[in-house]
VOBA-1610 file (N, C-alpha, C; in pm, whole numbers, padded with zeros to 5 digits, always signed):
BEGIN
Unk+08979-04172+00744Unk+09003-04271+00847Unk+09037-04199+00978Unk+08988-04229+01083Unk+09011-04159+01244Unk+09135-04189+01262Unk+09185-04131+01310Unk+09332-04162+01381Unk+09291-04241+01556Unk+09395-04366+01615Unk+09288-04412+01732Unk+09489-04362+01835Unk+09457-04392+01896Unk+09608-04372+02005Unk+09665-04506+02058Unk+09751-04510+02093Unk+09853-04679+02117Unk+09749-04757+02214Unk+09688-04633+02329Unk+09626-04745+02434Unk+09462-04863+02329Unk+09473-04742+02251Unk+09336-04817+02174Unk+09443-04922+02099Unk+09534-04916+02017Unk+09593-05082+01972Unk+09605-05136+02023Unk+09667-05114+02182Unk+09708-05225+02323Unk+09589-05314+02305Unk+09446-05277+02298Unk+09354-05336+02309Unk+09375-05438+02195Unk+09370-05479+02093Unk+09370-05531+02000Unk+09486-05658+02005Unk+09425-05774+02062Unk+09562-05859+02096Unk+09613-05974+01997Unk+09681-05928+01909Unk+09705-06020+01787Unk+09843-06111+01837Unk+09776-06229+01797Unk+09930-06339+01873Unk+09944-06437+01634Unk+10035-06522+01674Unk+10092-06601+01574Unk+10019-06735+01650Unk+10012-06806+01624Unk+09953-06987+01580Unk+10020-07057+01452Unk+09999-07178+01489Unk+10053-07244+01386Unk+09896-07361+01347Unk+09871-07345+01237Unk+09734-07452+01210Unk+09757-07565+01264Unk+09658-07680+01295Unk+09716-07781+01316Unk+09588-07857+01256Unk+09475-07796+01245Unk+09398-07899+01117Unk+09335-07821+01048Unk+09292-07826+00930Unk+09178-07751+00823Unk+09123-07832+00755Unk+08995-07793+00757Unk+08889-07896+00663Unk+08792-07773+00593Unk+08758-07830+00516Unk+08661-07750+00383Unk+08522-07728+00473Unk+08478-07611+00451Unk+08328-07590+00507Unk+08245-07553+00357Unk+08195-07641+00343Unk+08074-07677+00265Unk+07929-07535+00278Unk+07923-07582+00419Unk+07792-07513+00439Unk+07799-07375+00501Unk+07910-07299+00457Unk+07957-07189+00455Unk+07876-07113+00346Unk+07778-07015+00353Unk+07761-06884+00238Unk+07832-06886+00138Unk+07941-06856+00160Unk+08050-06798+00057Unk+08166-06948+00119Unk+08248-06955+00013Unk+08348-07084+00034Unk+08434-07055+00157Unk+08445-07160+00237Unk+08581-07118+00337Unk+08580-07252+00396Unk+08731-07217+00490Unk+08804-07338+00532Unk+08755-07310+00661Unk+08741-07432+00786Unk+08783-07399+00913Unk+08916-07469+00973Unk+08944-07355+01037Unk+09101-07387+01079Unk+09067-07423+01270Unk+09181-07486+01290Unk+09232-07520+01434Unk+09340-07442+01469Unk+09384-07388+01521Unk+09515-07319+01549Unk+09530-07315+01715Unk+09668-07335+01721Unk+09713-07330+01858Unk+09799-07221+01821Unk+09749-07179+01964Unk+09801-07056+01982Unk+09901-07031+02158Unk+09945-07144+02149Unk+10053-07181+02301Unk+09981-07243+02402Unk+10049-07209+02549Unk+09992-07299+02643Unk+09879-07127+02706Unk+09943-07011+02732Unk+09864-06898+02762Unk+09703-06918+02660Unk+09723-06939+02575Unk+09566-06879+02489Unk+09501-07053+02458Unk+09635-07143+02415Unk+09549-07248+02382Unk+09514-07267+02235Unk+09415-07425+02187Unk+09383-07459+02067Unk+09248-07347+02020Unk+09245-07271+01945Unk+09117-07199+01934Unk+09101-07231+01799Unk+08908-07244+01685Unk+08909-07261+01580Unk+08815-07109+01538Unk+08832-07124+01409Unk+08758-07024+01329Unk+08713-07025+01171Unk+08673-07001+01115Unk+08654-06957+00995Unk+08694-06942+00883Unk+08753-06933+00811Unk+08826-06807+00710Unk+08765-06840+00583Unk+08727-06687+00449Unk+08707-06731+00346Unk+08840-06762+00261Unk+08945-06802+00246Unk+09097-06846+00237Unk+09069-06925+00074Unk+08942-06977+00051Unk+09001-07034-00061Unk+09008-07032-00197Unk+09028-06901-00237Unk+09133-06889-00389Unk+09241-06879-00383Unk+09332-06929-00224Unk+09475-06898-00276Unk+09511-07049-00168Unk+09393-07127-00059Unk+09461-07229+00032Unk+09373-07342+00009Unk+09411-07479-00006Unk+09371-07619+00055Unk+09357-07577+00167Unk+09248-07665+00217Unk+09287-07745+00368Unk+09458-07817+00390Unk+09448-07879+00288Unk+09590-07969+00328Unk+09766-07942+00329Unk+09687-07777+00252Unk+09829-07706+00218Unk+09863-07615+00344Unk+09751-07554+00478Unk+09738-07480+00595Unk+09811-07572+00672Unk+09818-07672+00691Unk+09879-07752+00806Unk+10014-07712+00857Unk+10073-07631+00944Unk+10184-07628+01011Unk+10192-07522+00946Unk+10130-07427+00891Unk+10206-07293+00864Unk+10106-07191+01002Unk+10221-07089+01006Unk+10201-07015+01093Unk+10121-06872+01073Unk+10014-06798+01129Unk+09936-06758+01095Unk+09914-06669+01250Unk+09860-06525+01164Unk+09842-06400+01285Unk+09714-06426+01302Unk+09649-06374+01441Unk+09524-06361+01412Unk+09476-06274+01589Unk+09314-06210+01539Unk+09305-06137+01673Unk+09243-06224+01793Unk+09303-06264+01852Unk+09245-06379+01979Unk+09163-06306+02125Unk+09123-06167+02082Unk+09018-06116+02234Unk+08868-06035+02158Unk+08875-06114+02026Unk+08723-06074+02002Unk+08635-06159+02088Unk+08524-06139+02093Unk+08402-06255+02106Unk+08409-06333+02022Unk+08325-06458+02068Unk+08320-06580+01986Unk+08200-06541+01889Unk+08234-06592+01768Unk+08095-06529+01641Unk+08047-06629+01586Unk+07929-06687+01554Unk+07862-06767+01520Unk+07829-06787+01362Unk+07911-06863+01276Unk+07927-06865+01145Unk+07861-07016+01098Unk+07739-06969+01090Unk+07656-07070+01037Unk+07617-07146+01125Unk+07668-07298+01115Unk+07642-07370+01223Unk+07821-07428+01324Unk+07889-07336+01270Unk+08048-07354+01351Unk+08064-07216+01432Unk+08136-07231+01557Unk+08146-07090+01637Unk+08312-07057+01629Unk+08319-06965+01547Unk+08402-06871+01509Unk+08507-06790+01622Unk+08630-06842+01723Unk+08697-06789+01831Unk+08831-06720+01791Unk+08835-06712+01682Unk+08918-06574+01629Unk+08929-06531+01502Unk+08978-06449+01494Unk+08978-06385+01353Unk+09112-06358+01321Unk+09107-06467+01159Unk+09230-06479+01102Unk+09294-06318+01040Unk+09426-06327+01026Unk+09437-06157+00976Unk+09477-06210+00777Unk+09444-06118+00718Unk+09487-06135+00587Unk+09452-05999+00519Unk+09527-05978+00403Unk+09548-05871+00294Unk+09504-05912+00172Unk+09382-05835+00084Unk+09345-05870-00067Unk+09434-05877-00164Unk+09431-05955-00241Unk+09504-05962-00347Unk+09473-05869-00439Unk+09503-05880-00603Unk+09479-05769-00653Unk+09316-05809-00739Unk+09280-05878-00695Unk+09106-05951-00714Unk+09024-05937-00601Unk+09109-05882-00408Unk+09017-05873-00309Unk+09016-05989-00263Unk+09097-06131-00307Unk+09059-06233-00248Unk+09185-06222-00125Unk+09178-06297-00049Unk+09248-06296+00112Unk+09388-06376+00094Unk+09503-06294+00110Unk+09630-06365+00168Unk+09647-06374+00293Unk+09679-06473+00359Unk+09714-06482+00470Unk+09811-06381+00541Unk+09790-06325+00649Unk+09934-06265+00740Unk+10046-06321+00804Unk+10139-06397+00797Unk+10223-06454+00911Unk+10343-06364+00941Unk+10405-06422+01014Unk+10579-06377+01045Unk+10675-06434+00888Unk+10747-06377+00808Unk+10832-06403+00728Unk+10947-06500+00788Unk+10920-06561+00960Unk+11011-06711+00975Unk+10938-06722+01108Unk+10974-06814+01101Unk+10909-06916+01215Unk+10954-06875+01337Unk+10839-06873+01411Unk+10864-06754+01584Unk+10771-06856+01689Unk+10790-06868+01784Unk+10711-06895+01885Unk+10588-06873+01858Unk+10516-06982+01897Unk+10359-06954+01867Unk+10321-06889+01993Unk+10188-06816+02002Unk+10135-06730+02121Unk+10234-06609+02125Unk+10340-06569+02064Unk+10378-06435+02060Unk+10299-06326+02014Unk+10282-06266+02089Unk+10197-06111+02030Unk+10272-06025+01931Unk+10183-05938+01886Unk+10231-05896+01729Unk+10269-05741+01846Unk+10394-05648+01816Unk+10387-05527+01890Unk+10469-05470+01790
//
């Protein structure tokens, strides 16, 4: 793995959100939810993607709080456009846990 230097993480702008809707995507490749997340009054409501479901409902995401990188490009996932990328860690199967804060923080805070 390369080693990169702080100014290259500066780049990388990961904030917290809190969901505020998820619904099942069907016509997703592989299974996944799309989420809504606000991410404050600076960044705003942005949606995206995630393959999330061997461990989330839709109905169980609502109001939990969630990292994610908010200065990629927008990515085009099927027929939904994809404006950030959720952060998560494999389980011991590779399937996706979510990242959050261990308590509830201001949404739109950056991760440093």
């Amino acid at each position: 793995m390369s080693e990169i230097n702080f100014d290259d993480f500066l780049k990388v702008d990961v904030r917290v959100g809190i969901v505020l809707r998820a619904e099942p995507y069907p016509e997703a490749r592989k299974p996944a939810i799309k989420l809504w997340i606000d991410f404050g009054d600076e960044i705003g409501e942005k949606k995206t993607s995630a393959q999330i479901t061997a461990h989330y409902q839709p109905e169980t995401l609502v109001g939990r709080q969630v990292m994610a990188v908010v200065n990629f490009p927008p990515r085009q996932i099927g027929k939904f456009m994809s404006e950030v990328l959720v952060l998560g860690m494999p389980d011991e199967n590779g399937e996706v846990v979510l990242v959050g804060p261990d308590k509830n923080v201001p949404i739109g805070g950056r991760l440093h």
